[in-house]
PyMOL Python script that loads the backbone (N, CA, C, O; Angstrom):
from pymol import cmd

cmd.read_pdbstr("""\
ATOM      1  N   UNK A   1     -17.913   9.314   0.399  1.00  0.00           N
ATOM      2  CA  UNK A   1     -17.874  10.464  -0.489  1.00  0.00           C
ATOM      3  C   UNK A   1     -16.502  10.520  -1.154  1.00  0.00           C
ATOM      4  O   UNK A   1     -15.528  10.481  -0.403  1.00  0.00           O
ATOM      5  N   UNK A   2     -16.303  10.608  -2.476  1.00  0.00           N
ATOM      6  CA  UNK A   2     -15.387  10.956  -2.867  1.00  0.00           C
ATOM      7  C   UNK A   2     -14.730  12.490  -3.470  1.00  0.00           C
ATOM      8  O   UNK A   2     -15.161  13.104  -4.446  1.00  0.00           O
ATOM      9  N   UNK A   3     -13.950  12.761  -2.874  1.00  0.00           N
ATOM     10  CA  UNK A   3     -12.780  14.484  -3.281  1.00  0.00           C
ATOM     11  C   UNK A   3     -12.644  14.634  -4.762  1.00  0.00           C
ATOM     12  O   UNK A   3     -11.739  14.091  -5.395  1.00  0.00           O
ATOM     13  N   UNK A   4     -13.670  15.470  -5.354  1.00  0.00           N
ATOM     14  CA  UNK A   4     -12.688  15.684  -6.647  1.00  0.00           C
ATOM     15  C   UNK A   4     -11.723  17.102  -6.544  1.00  0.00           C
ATOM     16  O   UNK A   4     -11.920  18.230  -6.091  1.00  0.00           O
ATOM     17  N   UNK A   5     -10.493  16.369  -7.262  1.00  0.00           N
ATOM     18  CA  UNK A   5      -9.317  17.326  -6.979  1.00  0.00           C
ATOM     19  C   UNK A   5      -9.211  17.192  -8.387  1.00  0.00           C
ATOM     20  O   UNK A   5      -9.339  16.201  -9.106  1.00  0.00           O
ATOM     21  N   UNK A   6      -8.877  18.720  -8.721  1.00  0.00           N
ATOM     22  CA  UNK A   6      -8.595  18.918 -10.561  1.00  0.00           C
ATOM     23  C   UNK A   6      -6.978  18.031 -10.424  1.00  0.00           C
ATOM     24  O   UNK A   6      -6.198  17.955  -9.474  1.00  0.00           O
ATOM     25  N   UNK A   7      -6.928  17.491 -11.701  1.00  0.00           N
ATOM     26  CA  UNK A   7      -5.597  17.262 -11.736  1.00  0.00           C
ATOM     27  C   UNK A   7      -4.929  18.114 -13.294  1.00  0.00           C
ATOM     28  O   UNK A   7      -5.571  18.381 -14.310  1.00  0.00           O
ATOM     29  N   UNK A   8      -3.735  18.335 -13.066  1.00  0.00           N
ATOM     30  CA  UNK A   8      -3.571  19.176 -14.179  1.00  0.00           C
ATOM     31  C   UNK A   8      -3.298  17.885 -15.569  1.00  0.00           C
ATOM     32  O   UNK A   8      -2.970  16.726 -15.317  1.00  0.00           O
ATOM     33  N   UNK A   9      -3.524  18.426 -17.005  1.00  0.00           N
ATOM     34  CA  UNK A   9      -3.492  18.199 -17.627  1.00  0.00           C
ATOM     35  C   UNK A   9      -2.403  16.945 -18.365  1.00  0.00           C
ATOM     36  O   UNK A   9      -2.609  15.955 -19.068  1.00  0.00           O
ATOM     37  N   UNK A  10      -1.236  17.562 -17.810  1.00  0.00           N
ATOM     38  CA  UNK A  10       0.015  17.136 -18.415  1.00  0.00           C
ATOM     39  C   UNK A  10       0.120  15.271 -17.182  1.00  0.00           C
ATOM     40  O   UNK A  10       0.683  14.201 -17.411  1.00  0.00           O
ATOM     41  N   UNK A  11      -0.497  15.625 -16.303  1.00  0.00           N
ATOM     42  CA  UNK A  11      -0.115  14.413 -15.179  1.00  0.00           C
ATOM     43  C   UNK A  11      -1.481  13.686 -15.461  1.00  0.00           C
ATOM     44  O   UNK A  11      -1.387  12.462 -15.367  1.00  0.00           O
ATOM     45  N   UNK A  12      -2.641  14.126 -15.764  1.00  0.00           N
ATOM     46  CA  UNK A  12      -4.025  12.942 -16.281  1.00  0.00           C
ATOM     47  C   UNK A  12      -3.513  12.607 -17.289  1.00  0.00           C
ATOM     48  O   UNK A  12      -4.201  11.604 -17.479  1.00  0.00           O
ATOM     49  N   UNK A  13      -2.701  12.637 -18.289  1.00  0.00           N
ATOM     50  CA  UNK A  13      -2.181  12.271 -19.394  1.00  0.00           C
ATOM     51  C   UNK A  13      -0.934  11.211 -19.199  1.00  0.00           C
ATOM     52  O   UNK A  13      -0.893   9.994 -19.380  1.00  0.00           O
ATOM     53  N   UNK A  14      -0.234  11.868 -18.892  1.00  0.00           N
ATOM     54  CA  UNK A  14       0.783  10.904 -17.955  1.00  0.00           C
ATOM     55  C   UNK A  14       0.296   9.541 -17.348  1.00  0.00           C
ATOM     56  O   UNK A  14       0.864   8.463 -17.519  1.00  0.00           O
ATOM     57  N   UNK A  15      -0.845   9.754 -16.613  1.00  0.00           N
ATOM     58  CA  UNK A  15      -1.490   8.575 -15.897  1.00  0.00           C
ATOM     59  C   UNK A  15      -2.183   7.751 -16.555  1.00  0.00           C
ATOM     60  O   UNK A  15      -1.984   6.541 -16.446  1.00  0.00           O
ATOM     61  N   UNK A  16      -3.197   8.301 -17.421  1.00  0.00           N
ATOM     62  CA  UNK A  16      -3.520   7.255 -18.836  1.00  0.00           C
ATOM     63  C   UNK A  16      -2.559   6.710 -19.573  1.00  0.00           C
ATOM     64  O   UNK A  16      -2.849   5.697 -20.210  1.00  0.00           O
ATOM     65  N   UNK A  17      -1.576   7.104 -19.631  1.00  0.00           N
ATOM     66  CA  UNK A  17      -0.477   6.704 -21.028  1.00  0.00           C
ATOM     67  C   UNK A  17      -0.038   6.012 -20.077  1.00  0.00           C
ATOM     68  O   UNK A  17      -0.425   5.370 -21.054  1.00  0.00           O
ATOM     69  N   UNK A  18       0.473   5.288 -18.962  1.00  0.00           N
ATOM     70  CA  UNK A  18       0.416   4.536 -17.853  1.00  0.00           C
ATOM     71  C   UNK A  18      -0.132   3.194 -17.809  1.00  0.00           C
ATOM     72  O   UNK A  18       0.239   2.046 -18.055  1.00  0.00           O
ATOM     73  N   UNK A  19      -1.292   3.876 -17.346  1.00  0.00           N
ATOM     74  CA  UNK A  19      -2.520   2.360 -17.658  1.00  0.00           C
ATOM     75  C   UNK A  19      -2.824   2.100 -18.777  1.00  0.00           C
ATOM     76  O   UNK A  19      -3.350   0.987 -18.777  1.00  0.00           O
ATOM     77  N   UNK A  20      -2.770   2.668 -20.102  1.00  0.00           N
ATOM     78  CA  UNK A  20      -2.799   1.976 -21.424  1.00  0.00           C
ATOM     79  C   UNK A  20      -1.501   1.494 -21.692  1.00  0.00           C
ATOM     80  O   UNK A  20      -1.460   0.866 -22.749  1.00  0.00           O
ATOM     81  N   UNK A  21      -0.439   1.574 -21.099  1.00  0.00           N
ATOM     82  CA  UNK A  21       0.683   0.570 -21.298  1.00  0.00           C
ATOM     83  C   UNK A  21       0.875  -1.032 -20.426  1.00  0.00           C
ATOM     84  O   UNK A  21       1.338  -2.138 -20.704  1.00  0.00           O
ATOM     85  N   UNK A  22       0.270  -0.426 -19.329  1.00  0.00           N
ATOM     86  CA  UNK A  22      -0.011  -1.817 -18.250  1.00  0.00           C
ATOM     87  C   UNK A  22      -1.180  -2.747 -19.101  1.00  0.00           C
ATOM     88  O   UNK A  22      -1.088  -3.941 -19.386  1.00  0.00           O
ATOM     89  N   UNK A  23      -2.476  -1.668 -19.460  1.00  0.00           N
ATOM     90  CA  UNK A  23      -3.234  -3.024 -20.216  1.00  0.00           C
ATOM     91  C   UNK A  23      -2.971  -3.143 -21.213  1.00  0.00           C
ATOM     92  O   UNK A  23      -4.075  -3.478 -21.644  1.00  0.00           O
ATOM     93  N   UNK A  24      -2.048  -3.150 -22.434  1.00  0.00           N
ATOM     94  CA  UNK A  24      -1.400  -3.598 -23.386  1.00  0.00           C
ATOM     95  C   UNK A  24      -0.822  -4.484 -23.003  1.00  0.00           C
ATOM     96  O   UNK A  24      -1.291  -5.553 -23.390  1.00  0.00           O
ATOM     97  N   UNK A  25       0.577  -4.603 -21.990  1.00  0.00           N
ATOM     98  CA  UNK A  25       1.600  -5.456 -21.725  1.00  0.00           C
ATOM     99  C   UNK A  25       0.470  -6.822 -21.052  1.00  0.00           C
ATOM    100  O   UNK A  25       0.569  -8.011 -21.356  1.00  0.00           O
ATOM    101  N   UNK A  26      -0.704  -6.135 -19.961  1.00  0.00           N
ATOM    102  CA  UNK A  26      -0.735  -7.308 -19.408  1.00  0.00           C
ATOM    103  C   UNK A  26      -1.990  -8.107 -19.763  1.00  0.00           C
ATOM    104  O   UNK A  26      -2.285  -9.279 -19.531  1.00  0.00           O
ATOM    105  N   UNK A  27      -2.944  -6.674 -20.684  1.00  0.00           N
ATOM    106  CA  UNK A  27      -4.398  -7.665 -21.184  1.00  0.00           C
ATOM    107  C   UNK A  27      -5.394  -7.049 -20.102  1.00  0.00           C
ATOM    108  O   UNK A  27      -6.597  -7.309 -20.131  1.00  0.00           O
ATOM    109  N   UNK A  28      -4.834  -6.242 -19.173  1.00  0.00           N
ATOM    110  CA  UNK A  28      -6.244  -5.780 -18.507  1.00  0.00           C
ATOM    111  C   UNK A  28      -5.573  -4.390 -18.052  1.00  0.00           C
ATOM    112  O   UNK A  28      -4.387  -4.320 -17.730  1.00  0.00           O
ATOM    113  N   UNK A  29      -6.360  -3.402 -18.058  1.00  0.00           N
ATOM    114  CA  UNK A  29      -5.762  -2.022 -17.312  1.00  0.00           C
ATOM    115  C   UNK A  29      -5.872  -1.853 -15.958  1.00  0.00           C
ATOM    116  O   UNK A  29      -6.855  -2.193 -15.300  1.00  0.00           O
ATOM    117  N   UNK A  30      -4.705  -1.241 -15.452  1.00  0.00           N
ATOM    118  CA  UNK A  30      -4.626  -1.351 -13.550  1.00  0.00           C
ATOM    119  C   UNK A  30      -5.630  -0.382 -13.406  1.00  0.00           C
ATOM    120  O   UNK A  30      -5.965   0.515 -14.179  1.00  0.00           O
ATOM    121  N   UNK A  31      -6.309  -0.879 -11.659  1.00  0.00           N
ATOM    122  CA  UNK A  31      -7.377  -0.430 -11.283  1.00  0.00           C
ATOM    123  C   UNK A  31      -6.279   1.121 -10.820  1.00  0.00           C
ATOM    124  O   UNK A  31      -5.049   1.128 -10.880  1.00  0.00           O
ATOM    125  N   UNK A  32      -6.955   2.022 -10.486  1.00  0.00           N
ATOM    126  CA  UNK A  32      -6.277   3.527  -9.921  1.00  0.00           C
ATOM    127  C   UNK A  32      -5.860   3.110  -8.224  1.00  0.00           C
ATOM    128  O   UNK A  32      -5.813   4.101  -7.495  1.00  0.00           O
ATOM    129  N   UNK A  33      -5.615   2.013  -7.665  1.00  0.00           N
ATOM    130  CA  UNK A  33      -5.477   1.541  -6.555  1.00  0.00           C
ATOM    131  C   UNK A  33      -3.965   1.059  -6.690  1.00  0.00           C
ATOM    132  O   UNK A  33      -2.977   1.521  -6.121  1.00  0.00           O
ATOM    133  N   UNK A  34      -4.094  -0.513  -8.042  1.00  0.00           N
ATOM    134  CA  UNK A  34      -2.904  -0.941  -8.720  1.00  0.00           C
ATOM    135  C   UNK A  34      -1.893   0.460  -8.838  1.00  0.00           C
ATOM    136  O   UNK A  34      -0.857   0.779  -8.256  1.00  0.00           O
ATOM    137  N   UNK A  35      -2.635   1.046  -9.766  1.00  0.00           N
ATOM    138  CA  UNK A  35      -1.675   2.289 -10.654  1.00  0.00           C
ATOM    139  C   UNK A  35      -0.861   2.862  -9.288  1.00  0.00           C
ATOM    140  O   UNK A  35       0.328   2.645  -9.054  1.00  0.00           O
ATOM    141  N   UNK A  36      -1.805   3.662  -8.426  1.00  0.00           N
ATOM    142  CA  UNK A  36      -0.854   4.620  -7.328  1.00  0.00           C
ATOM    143  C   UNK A  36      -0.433   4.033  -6.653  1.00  0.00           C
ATOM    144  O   UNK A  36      -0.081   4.816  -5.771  1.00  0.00           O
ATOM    145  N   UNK A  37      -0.008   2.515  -6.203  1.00  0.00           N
ATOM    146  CA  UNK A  37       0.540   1.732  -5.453  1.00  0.00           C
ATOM    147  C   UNK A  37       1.844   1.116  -5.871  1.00  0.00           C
ATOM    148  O   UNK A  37       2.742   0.749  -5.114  1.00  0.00           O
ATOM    149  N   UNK A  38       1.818   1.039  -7.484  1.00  0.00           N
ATOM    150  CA  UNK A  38       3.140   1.261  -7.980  1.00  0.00           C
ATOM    151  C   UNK A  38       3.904   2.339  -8.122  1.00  0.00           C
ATOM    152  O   UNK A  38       5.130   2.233  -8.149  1.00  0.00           O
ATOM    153  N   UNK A  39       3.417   3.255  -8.207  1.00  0.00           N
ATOM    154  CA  UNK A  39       4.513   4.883  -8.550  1.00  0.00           C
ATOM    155  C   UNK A  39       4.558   5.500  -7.159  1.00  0.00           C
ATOM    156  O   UNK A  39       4.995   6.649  -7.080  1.00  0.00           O
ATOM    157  N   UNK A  40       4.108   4.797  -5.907  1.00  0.00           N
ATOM    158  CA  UNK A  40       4.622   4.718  -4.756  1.00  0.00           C
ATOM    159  C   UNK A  40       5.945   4.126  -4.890  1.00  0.00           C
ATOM    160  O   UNK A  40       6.791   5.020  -4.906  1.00  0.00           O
ATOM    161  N   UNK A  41       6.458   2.939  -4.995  1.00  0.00           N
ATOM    162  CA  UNK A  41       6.991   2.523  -4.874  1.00  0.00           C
ATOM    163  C   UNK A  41       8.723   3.131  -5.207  1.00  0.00           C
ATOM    164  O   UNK A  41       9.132   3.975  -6.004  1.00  0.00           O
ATOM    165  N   UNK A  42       9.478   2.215  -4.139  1.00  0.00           N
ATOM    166  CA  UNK A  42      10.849   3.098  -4.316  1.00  0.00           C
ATOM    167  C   UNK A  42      11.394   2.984  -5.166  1.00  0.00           C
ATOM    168  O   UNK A  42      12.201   3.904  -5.030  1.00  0.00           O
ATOM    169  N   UNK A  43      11.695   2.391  -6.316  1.00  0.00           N
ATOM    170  CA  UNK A  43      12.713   2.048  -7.588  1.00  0.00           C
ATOM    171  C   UNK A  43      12.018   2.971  -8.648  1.00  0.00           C
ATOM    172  O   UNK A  43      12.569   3.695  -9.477  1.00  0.00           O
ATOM    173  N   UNK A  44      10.237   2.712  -8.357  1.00  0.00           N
ATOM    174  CA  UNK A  44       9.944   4.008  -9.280  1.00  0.00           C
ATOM    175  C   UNK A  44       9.818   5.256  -8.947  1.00  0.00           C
ATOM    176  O   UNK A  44       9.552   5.991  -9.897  1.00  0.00           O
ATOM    177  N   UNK A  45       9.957   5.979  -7.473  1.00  0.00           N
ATOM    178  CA  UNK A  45      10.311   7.203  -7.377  1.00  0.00           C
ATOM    179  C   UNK A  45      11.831   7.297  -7.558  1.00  0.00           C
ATOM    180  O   UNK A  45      12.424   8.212  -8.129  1.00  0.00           O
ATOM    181  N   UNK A  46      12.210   6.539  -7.157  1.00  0.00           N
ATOM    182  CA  UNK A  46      13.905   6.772  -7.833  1.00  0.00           C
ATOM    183  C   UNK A  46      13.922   7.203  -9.411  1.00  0.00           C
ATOM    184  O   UNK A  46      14.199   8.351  -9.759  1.00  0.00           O
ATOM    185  N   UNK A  47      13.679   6.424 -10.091  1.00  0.00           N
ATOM    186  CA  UNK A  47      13.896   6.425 -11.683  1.00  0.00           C
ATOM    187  C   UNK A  47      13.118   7.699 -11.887  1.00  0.00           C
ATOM    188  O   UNK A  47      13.663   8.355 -12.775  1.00  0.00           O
ATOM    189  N   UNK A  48      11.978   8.340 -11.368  1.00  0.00           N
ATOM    190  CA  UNK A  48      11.538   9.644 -11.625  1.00  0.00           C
ATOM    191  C   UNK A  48      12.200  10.286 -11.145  1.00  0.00           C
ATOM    192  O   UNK A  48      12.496  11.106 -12.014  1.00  0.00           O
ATOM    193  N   UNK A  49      12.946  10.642  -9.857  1.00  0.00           N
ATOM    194  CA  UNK A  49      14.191  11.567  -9.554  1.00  0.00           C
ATOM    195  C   UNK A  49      14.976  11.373 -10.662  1.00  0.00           C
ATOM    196  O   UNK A  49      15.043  12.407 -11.328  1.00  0.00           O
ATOM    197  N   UNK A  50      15.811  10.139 -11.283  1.00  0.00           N
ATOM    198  CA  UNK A  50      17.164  10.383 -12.051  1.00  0.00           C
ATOM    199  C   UNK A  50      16.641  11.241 -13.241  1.00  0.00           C
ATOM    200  O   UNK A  50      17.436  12.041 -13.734  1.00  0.00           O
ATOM    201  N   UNK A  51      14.999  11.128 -13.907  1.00  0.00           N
ATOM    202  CA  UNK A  51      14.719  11.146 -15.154  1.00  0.00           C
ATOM    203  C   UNK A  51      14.345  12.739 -14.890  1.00  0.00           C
ATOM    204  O   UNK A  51      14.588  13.559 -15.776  1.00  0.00           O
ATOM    205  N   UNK A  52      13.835  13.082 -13.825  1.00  0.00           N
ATOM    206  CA  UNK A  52      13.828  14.150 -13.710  1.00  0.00           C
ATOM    207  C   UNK A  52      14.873  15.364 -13.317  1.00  0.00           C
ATOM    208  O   UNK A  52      14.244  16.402 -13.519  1.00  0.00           O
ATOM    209  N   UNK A  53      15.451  15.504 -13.110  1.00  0.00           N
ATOM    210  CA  UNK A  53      17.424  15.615 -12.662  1.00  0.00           C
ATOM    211  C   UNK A  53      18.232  15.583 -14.182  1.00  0.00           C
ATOM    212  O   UNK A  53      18.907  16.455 -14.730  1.00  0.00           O
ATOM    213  N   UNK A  54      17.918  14.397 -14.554  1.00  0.00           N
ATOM    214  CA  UNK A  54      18.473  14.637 -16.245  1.00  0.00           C
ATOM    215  C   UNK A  54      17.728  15.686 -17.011  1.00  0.00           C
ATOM    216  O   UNK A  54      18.301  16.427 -17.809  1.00  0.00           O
ATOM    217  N   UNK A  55      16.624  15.735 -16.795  1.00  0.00           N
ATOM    218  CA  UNK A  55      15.692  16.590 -17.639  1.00  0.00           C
ATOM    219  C   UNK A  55      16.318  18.168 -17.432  1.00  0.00           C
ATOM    220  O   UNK A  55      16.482  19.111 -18.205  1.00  0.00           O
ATOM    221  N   UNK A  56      16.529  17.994 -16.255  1.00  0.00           N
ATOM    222  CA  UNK A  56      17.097  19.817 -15.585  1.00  0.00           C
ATOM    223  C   UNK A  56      18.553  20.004 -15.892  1.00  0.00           C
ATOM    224  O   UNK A  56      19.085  21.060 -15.551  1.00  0.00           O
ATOM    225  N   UNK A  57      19.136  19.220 -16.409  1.00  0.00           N
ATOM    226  CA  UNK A  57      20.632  19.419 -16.783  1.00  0.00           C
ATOM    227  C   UNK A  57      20.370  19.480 -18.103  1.00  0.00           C
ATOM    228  O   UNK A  57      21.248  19.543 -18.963  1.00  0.00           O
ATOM    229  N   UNK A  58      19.593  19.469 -18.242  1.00  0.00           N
ATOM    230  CA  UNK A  58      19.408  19.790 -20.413  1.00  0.00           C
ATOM    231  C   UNK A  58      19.549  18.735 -21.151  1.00  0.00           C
ATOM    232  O   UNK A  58      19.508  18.843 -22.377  1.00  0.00           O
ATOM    233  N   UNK A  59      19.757  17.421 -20.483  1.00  0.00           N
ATOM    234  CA  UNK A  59      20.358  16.094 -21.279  1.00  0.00           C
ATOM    235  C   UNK A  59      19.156  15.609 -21.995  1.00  0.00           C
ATOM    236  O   UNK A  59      19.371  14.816 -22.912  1.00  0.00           O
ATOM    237  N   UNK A  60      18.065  15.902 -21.772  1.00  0.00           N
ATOM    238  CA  UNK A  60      17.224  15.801 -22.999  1.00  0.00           C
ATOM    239  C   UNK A  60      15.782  16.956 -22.977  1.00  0.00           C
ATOM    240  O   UNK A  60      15.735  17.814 -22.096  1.00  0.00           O
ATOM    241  N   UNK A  61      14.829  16.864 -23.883  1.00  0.00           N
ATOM    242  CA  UNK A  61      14.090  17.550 -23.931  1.00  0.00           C
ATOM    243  C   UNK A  61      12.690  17.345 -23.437  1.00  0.00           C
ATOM    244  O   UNK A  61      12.419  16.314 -24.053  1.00  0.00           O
ATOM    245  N   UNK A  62      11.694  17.610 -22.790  1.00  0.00           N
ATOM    246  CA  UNK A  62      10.372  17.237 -22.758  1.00  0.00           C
ATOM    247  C   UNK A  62       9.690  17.036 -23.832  1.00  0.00           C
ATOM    248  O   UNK A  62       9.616  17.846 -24.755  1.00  0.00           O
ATOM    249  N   UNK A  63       9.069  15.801 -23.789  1.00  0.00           N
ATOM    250  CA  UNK A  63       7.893  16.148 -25.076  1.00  0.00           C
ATOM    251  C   UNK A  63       6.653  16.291 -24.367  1.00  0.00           C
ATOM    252  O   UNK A  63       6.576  16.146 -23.147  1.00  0.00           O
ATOM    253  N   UNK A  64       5.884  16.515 -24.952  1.00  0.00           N
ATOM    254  CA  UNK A  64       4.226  16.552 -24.873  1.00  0.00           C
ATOM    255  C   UNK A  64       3.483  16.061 -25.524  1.00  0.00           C
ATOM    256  O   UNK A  64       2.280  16.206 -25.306  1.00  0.00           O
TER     257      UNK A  64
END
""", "prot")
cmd.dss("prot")
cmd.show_as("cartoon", "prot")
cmd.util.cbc("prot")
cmd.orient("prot")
């Protein structure tokens, strides 16, 4: 059985714009296994701490 859990808007968006950059670069789009097994990973929760941390000091703006 699979959980559906709403996800909010701004992060299903986030996650597509994701996998349409992986299957651009690589010619096939990551399975949702691929995808959350990389943004596990430590260099990319790092780089989301710094990017997020910059974001809260005002050094740049959000887009949408």
């Amino acid at each position: 059985m699979t959980s559906q859990t709403t996800i909010d808007p701004l992060l299903a968006s986030a996650l597509a714009d994701a996998a349409d950059f992986v299957g651009q670069v690589t010619g096939t789009e990551p399975t949702p296994a691929e995808l959350a097994d990389a943004l596990k990973r430590y260099f990319v929760l790092n780089e989301i701490k710094e990017h997020i941390l910059m974001l809260r000091s005002g050094a740049t703006e959000i887009s949408e």
